[in-house]
N, C-alpha and C positions, 0 to 999 in steps of 0.2 A: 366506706366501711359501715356495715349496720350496727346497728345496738348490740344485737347477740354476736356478733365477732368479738367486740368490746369486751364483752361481759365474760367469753368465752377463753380470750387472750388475760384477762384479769384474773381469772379461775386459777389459769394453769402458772402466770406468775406466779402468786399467793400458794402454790400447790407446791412449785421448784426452785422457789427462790431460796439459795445459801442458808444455812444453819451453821447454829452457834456451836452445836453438842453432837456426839455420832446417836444418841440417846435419841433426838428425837424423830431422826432418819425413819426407819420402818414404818412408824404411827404416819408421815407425811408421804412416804411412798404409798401405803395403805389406802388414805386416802386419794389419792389420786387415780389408783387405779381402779378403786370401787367408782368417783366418778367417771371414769373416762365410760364404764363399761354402761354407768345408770343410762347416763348418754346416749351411749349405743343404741340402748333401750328402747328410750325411747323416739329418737330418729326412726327406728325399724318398726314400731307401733303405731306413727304420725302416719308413716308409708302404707302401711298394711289397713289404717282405717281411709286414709285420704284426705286428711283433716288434723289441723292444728289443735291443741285442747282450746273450747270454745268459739273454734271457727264454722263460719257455715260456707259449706261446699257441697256442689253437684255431683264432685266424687266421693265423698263420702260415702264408704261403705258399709259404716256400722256407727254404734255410739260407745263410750266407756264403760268399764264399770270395776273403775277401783284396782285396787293392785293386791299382787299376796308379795309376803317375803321368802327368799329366797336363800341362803348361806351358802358361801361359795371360799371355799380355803386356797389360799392362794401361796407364794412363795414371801409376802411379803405381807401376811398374816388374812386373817378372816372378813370379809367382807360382806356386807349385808345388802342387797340387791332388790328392790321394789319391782317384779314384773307386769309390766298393764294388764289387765285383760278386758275383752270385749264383752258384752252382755249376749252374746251367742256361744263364746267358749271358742272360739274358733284360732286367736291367735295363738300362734307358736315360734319361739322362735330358735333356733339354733343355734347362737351364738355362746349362751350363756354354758350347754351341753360341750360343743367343741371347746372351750376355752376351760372348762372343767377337769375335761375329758386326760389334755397332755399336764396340765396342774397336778392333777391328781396321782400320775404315773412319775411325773417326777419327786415330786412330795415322798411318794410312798421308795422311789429308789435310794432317798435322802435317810427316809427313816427305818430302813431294812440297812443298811448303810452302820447304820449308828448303833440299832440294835444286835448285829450281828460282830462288832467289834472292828470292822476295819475302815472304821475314817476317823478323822479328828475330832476334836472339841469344835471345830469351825462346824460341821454339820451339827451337831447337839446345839449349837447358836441358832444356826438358822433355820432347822425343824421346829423348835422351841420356843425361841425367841421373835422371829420373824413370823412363822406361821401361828402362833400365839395358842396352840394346844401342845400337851402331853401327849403322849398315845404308848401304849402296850402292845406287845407281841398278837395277842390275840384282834387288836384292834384294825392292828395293818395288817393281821394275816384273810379277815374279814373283807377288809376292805381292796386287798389286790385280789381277790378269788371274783369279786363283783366286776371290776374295772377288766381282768381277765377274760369272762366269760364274754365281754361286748369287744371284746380287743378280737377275740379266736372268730368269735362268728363272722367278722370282717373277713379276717386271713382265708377264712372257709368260704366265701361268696363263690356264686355262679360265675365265670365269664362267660354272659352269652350276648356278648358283640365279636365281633372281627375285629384283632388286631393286626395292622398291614406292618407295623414297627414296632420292633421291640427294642428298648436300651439296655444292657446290663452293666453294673456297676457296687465296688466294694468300699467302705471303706475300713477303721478298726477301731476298736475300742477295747480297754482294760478290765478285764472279769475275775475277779475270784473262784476260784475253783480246786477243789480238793487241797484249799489252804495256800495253793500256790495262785499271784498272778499274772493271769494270759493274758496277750495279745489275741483277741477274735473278733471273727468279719460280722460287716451288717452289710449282707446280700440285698443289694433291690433290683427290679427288673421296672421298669415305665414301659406300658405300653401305649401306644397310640392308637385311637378306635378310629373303626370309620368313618366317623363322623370330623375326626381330626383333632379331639381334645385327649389329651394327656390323663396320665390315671397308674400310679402306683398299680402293680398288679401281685407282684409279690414281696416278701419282706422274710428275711430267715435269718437266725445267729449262730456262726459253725466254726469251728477252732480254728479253720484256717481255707482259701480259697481254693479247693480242692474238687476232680471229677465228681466224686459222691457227694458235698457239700453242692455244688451247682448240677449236680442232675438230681437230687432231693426237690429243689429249686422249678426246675423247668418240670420234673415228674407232675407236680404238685398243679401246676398252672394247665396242665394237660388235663388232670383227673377232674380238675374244677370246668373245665369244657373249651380252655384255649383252642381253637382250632389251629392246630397245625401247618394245613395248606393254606391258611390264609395269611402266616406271617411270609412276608416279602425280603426282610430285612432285617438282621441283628446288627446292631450300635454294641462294639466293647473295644477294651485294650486286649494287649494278645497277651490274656493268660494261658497258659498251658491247661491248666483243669477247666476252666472257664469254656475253652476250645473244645476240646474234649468232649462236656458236657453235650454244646451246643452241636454238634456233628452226629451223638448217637441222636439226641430227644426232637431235634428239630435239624434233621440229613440235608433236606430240601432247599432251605432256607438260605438267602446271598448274605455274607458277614461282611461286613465293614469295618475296617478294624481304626481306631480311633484319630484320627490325622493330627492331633495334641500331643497325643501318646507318641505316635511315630516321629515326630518333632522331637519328642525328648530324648526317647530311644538312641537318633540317629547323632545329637549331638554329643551321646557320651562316648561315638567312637571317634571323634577328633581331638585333638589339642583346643583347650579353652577358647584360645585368639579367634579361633576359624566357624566358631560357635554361630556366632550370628548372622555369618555368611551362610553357613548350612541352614538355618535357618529361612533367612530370604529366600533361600533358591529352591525349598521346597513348599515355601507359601507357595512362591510363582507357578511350579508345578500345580499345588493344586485349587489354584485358583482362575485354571485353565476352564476356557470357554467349552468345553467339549473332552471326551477321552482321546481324542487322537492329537490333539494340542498339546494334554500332559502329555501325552507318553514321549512327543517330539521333544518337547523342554527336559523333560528327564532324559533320555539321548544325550541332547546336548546336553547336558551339564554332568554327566555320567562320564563323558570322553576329557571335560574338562578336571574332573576329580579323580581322574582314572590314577596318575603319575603322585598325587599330592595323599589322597584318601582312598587307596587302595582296599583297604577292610571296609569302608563306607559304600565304596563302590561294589562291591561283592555282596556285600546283606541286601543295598537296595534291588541287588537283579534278582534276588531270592523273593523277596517282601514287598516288593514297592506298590506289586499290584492287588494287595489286599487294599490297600489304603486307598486304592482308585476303584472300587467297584460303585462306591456312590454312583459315578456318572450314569449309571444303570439306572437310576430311577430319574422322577422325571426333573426338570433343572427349576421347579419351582420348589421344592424339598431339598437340594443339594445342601444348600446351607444348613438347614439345621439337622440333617441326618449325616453328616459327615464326622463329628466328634459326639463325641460322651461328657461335653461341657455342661450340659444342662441339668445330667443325672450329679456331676459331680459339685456343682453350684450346692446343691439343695443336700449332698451327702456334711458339706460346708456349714451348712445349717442347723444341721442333727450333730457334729461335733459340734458347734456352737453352744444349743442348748442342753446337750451332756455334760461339758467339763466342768459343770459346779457338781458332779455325781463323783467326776474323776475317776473311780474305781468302782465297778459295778459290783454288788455284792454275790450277785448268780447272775446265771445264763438268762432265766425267767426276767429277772427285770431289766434288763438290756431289750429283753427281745420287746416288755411292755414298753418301756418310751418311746424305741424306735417306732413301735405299730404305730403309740396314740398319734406322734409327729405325721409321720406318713400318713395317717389316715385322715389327719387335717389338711394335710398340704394336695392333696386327692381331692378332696371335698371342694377347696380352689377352685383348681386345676377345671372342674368340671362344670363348675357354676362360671366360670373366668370366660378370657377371650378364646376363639378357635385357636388350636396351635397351627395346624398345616391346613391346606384348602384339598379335601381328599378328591376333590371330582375330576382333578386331573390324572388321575387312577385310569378312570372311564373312559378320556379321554386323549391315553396315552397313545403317540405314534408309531408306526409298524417298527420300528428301526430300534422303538425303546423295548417294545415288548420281547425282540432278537435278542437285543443285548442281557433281557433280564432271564431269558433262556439258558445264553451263553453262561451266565454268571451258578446260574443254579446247575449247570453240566459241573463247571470248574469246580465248586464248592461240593 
């Protein structure tokens, strides 16, 4: 272990180590989080010049020159931040912006929250006490119209790539409105570019999962230059509006409907005991080597549940074969285009970092946290590893491109 692991595991002791008081909690998260991020800093400034401070290297790309300060309000109060910079003006770095960015949208839902009369004293703590300022109506009405106008211009971007997949997916959260409060969606759709990296494409907050709420949605993602012919595939669970939607705005297109979803679906037509059995036996299904193997396992085990799960047996000869048009694409995609697990992981996330808002005070700041979140978890996504390998697109067999005919007649 080198000295800087040392020094570095010593840090963050000294940083988390047990307290005596809840008093002195905040001031010690505070710290810690203003180092973790100086850190960052400068890690991402060593990288960018090529060189250690006072080392000499043949990658070195520039020299120093000094830092400015920076303020950055956090949830666990105000932090002071030294940025390097180079004697060319050239370094930038992004972290400091993205990590501001979902800060700030939560902050501000905390403190419209408080201002507006519907949360407790526990928000007036931690707006106030944790984030270590006061603020006025005018101050946060300032400051979400700024964070606002960077949140829309995202939502408003061009799509000009090709998306071959698309995922759609809801989850809800609690809004105040007209005094009363709702239950309403945070609509996201993921698409997947040709290149194979994943990317939020849209984000909307609608009273509830509705034909006009998800064709707002897909409307929206066409006007911005989605191309149509070029989605291949929708990823969802079988909403009825959500259906709906997706058969006027994009007709053409093979749906896949979520093999999670239909798992849960189907076990709530048996008796509890037989849960797991149904379960098994339609992993096995679709964990068939090919479409003509599921459809064989579903057969058989269709005649076996014929006597026992009669209603089970009936919905799956109606539905079964939504949940199998995966096979249609090509079997290096099957896996991760068969469910809507990965849109719901990260919807996981965004409930995560909501439920200290717990009740959103409007529409408006529901709709900011979700953007700022989503628009980080994009920024990933795009900079991260390939999600699918597209070039088997190119190189799809005569038999696959039949079936994706077949599939787009059906649909």
């Amino acid at each position: 272990m080198s000295q800087s692991d040392d020094t570095l595991k010593e840090k963050l002791r000294q940083l988390v180590k047990p307290l005596d008081g809840d008093e002195e909690k905040p001031d010690r998260l505070r710290d810690l989080v203003g180092w973790l991020l100086q850190e960052m800093l400068n890690i991402e400034f060593n990288e960018f010049i090529g060189a250690e401070p006072y080392e000499r290297s043949e990658e070195r790309q520039g020299y120093r020159n000094g830092y400015r300060q920076r303020e950055l309000f956090t949830r666990v109060g105000q932090v002071t931040l030294r940025v390097p910079r180079d004697r060319e003006g050239r370094f930038s770095t992004e972290l400091f912006e993205r990590y501001q960015r979902s800060e700030k949208a939560l902050v501000l839902a905390l403190q419209e929250s408080y201002l507006q009369g519907v949360s407790t004293r526990k928000v007036k703590r931690i707006t106030e006490k944790l984030c270590g300022v006061e603020f006025s109506k005018d101050q946060v009405s300032r400051m979400a119209q700024m964070l606002d106008e960077e949140l829309a211009t995202w939502r408003c971007r061009s799509l000009d790539k090709t998306y071959p997949y698309l995922v759609a997916d809801a989850h809800y959260e609690y809004i105040r409105e007209d005094g009363r409060v709702e239950s309403e969606g945070v609509l996201l759709v993921k698409g997947i570019d040709e290149d194979g990296y994943r990317e939020i494409l849209g984000v909307a907050v609608a009273p509830a999962e509705e034909e006009v709420s998800w064709g707002e949605v897909f409307s929206d993602l066409l006007a911005r230059g989605l191309d149509a012919g070029s989605v291949r595939c929708i990823v969802s669970d079988e909403h009825l509006g959500l259906r709906a939607a997706m058969r006027r705005y994009l007709p053409r297109t093979t749906w896949q409907r979520c093999q999670a979803h239909y798992q849960r679906n189907a076990a709530a037509k048996v008796p509890r005991k037989a849960r797991a059995e149904v379960h098994a036996g339609l992993r096995d299904i679709f964990n068939a080597p090919d479409s003509e193997q599921a459809w064989k396992r579903a057969e058989r085990l269709m005649e076996i549940w014929q006597g026992r799960f009669p209603d089970l047996v009936e919905w799956m000869e109606e539905t079964l074969e939504d949940s199998l048009m995966v096979f249609a694409l090509p079997p290096e995609h099957r896996q991760r285009m068969r469910t809507s697990n990965g849109l719901e992981r990260f919807h996981e996330e965004l409930r995560h970092r909501s439920r200290v808002v717990r009740i959103f005070p409007n529409r408006a700041s529901c709709l900011r946290l979700s953007t700022a979140l989503v628009m980080e978890q994009s920024e990933e996504w795009l900079t991260g590893h390939r999600y699918l390998n597209m070039q088997v697109l190119e190189e799809e067999p005569e038999e696959i491109k039949l079936a994706l005919d077949m599939a787009e007649a059906i649909a």
